[in-house]
C-alpha positions as CSV (number, residue, x, y, z in Angstrom):
1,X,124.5,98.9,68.9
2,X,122.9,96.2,66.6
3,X,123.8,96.9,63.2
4,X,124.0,94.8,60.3
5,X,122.1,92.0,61.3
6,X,119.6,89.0,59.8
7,X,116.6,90.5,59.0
8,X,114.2,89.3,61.5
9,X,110.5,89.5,61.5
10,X,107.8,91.8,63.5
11,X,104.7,90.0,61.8
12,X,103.7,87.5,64.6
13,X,104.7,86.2,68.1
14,X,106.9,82.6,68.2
15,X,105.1,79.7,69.7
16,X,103.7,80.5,73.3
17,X,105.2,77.4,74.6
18,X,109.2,78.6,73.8
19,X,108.4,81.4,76.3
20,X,106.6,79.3,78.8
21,X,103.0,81.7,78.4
22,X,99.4,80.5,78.3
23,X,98.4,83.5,76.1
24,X,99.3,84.2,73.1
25,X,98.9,87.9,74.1
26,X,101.1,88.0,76.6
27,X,103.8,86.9,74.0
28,X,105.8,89.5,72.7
29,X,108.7,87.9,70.8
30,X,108.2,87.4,67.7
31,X,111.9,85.7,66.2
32,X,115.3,84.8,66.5
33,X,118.3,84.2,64.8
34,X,121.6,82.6,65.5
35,X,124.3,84.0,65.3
36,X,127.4,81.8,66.4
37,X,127.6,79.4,69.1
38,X,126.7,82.0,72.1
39,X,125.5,84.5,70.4
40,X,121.6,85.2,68.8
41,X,119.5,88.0,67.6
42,X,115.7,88.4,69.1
43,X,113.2,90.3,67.6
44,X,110.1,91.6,70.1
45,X,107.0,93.9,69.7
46,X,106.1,96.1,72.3
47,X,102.1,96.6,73.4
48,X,100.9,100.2,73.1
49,X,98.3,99.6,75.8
50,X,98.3,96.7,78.1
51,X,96.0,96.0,81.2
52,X,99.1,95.6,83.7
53,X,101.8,96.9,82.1
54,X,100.7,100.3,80.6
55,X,98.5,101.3,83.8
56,X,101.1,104.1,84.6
57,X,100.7,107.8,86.3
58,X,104.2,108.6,84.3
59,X,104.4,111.6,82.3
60,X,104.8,111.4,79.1
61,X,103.9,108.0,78.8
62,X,106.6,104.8,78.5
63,X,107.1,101.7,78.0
64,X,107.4,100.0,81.1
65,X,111.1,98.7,82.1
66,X,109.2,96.0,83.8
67,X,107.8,95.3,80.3
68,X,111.6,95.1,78.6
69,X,111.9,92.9,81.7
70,X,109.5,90.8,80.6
71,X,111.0,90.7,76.9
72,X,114.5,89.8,78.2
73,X,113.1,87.1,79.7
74,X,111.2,85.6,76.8
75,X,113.9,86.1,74.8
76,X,116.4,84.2,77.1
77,X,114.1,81.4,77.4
78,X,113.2,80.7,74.0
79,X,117.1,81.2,73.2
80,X,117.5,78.2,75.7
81,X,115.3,76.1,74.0
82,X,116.5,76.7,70.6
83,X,120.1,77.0,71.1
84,X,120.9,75.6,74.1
85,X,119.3,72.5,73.8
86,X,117.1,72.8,76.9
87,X,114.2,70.5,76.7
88,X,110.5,72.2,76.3
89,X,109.3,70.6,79.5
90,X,112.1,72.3,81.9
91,X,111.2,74.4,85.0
92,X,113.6,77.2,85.0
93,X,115.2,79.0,88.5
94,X,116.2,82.5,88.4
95,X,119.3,82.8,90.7
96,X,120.2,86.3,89.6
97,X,118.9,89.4,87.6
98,X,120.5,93.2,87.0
99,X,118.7,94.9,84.5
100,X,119.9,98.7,83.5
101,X,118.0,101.1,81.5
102,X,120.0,103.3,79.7
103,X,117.5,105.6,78.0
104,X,114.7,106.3,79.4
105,X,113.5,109.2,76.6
106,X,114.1,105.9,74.1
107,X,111.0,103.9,75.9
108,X,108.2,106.7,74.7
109,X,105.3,105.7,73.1
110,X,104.8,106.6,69.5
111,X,102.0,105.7,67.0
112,X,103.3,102.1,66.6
113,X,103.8,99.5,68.8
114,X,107.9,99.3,69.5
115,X,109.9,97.3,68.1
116,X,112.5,96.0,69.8
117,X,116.0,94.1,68.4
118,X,118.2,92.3,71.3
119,X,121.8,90.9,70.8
120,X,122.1,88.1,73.3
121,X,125.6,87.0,74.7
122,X,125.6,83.5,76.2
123,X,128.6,84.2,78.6
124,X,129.0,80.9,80.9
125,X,127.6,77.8,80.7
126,X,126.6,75.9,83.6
127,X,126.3,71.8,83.9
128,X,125.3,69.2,85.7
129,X,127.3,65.7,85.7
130,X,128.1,66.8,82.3
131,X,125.2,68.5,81.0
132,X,124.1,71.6,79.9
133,X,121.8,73.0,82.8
134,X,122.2,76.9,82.5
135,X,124.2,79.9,82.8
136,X,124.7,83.5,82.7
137,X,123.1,85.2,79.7
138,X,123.7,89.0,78.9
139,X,121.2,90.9,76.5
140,X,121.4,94.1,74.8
141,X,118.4,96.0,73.4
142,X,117.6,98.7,71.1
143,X,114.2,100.7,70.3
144,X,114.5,102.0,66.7
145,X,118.2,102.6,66.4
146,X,118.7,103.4,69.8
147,X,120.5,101.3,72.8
148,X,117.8,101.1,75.2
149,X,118.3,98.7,77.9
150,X,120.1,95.7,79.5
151,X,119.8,92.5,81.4
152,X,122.0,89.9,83.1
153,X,120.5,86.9,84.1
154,X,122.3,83.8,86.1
155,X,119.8,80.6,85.5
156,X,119.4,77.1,86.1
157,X,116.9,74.1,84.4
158,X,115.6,71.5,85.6
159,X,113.5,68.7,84.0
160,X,109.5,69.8,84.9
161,X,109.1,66.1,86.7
162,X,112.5,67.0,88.9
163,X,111.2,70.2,90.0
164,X,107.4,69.1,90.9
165,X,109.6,66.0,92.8
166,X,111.7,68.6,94.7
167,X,108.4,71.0,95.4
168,X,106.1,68.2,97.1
169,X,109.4,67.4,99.3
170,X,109.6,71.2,100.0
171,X,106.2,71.9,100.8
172,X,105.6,68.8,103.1
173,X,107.8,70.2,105.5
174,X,106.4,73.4,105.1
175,X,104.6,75.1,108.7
176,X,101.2,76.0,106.9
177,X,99.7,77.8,110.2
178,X,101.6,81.4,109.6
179,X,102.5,83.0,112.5
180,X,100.9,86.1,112.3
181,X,97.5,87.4,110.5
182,X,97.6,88.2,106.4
183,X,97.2,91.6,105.4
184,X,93.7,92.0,105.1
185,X,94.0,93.1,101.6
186,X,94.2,97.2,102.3
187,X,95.7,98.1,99.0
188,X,97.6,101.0,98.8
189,X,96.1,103.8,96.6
190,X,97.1,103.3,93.7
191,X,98.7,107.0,92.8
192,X,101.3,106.1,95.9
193,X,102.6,103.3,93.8
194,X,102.6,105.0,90.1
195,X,99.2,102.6,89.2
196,X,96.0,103.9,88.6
197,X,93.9,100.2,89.0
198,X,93.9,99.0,92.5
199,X,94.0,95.2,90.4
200,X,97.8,96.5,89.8
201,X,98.4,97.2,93.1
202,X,100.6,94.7,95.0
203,X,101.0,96.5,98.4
204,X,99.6,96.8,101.6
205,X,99.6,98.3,105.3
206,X,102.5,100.2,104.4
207,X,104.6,102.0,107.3
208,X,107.6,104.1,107.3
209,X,110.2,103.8,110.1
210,X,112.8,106.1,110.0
211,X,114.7,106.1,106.6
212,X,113.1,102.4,105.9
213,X,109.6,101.4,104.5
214,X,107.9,98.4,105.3
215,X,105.3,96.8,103.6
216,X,103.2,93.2,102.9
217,X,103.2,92.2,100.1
218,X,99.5,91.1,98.0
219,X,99.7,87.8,96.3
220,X,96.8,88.1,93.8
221,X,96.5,84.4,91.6
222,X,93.9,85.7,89.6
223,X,95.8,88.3,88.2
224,X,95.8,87.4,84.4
225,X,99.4,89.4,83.5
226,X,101.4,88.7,87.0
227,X,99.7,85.0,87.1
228,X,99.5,84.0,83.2
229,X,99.1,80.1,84.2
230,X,99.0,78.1,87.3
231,X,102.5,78.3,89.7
232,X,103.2,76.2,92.7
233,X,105.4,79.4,94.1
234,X,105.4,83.3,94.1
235,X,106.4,84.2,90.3
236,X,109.0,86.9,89.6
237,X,107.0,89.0,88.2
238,X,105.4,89.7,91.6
239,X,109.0,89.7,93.2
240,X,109.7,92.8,90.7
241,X,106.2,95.0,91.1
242,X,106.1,94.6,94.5
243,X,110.3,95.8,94.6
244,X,108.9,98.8,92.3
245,X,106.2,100.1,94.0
246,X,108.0,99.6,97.2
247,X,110.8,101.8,95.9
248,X,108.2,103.9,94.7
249,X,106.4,104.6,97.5
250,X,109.7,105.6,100.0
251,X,110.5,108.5,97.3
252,X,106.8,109.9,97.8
253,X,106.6,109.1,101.6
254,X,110.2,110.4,102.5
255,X,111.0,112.9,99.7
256,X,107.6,114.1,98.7
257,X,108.5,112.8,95.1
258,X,105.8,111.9,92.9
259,X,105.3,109.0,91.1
260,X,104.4,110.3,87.9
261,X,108.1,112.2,87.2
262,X,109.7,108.6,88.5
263,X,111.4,105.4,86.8
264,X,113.5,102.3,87.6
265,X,117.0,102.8,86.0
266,X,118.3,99.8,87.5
267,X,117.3,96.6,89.4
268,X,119.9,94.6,90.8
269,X,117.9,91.3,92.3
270,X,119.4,88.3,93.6
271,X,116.8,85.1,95.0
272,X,117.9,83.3,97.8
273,X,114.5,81.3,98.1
274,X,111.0,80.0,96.6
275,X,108.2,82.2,97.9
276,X,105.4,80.1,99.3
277,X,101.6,81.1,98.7
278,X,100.7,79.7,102.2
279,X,103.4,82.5,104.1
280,X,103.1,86.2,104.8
281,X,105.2,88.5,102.5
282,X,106.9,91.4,103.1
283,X,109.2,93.9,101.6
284,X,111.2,96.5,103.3
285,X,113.4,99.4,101.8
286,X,116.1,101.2,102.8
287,X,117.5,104.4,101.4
288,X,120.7,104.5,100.3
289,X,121.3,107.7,99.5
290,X,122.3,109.6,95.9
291,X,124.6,109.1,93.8
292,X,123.2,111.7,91.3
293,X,121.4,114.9,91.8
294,X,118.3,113.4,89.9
295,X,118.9,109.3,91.3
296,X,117.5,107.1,94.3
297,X,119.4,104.4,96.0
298,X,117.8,101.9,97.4
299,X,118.2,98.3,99.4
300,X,115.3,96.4,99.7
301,X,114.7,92.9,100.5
302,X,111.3,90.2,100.7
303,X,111.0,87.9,103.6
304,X,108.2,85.6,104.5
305,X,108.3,84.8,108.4
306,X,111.6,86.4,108.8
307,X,113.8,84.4,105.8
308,X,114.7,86.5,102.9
309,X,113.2,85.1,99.5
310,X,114.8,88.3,97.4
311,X,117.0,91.0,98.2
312,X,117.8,94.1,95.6
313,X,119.4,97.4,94.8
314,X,116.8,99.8,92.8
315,X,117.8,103.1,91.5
316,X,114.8,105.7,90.8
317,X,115.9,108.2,88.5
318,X,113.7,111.5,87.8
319,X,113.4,113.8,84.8
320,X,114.0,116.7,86.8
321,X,116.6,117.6,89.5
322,X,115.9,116.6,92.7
323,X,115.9,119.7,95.4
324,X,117.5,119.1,98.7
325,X,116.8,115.4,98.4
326,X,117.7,112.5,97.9
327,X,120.9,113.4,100.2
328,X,124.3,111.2,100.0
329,X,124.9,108.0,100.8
330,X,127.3,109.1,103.6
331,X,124.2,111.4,105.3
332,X,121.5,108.7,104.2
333,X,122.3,107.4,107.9
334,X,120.9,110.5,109.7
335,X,117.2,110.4,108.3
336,X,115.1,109.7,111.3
């Protein structure tokens, strides 16, 4: 709970560069306060309608988790900036990420845009032959009184000139010839992944094997919300959609769930390597099991040519009980 606390502002976002956006629109904090040495206050405003991130089948309608995604992460990264130390022109890598919502009924919509307040925690500090290069970060946030969600992140920067030095090495030794055919852009409909805009779907030539889903994975550049300025490597926002929908899609192929009564409750996701434009993607889930009557485990991972880029636990959670399925973790085994 955030209580007594600075009064921090709603009345415009911070500068576009502290969160590393192109537009200002698709900036959503707007202040922070410190308030010890690892510990700061955030202030963020939530869009009522977005192109990406309200295009949602759920009933009512939410705010996306994706979107407080989003928020933690501007709010991390500016924190880095202005209390950290960590230079404007830094390239940051994303080692680690559990986010956990803990009310969902908290993320509804109402007749103004939400406002969000978020207590960071600044946990461990990583450096580098004695200097500050990251850490592990926790945030807390509330909606209007209300704890809403969480986030842990484990991050590194590096100076912008060391990472483009450490991409040209990376990508002249990459094999540009893949070794199999793209997908040939055969989006899923979009109801199968919660989306009503094929633009917002990142899936295609989805097949289910036994309990596991397999899918590849769309790439989409000119995607103004998942691409918001030139990258040199898949972005993490495309890591976590196409992790969603994949999720997404198992409950409605192998449960018959539908999309529009479903929502992430937590996203463990560890990256184990960069994602190259140039290689096939693709995402595979696994179910779990459940651990409540109304909750979906799941294991998925992203590979490109065999070699994992991301792996992660999801849990769907529904507003209603499940019937008959999900089953246990211990029977999870048996679905053929």
């Amino acid at each position: 709970m955030i209580d007594e606390i600075p009064a921090l502002s709603f009345t415009g976002t911070v500068d576009r560069a502290l969160v590393h956006r192109a537009a200002v629109a698709e900036v959503f904090v707007t202040d922070s306060a410190q308030l010890s040495g690892n510990q700061f206050l955030v202030a963020a405003q939530l869009p009522r309608v977005h192109g990406y991130y309200s295009d949602h089948v759920t009933s009512p309608a939410a705010y996306d988790p994706l979107l407080l995604l989003e928020v933690f992460r501007q709010a991390g990264i500016q924190a880095t900036h202005r209390y950290m130390n960590a230079p404007l022109r830094s390239s940051y890598i994303f080692d680690g990420c559990d986010l956990r919502i803990h009310s969902h009924s908290a993320l509804g919509i109402g007749a103004l845009p939400g406002e969000v307040l978020m207590r960071g925690t600044i946990i461990e500090e990583k450096t580098r032959k004695g200097v500050l290069c990251g850490g592990l970060m926790e945030i807390d946030a509330t909606i209007g009184g209300r704890p809403v969600a969480s986030v842990l992140f484990d991050f590194r920067w590096i100076p912008s000139e060391t990472w483009r030095a450490l991409r040209s090495r990376m990508r002249s030794t990459l094999q540009q010839e893949a070794s199999r055919a793209y997908h040939t852009d055969r989006r899923l409909a979009p109801a199968v992944v919660g989306r009503r805009s094929t633009e917002n779907v990142v899936l295609a030539d989805a097949t289910v094997h036994g309990r596991e889903v397999h899918a590849q994975v769309v790439v989409d550049q000119a995607h103004p919300a998942l691409f918001d300025h030139p990258l040199d490597h898949i972005p993490g926002a495309v890591i976590f959609e196409s992790l969603r929908q994949t999720s997404l899609y198992t409950a409605h192929e192998l449960f018959g769930l539908s999309p529009r009564g479903l929502a992430v409750s937590r996203c463990r996701t560890t990256f184990s390597r960069i994602g190259e434009f140039e290689l096939p993607t693709d995402c595979r889930a696994v179910v779990l099991g459940s651990s409540t009557p109304n909750q979906l485990d799941l294991e998925l991972s992203l590979t490109q040519e065999g070699d994992e880029i991301a792996s992660a636990d999801i849990s769907l959670v529904t507003t209603r009980p499940l019937i008959g399925y999900p089953v246990p973790a211990a029977e999870a085994a048996a679905l053929v």
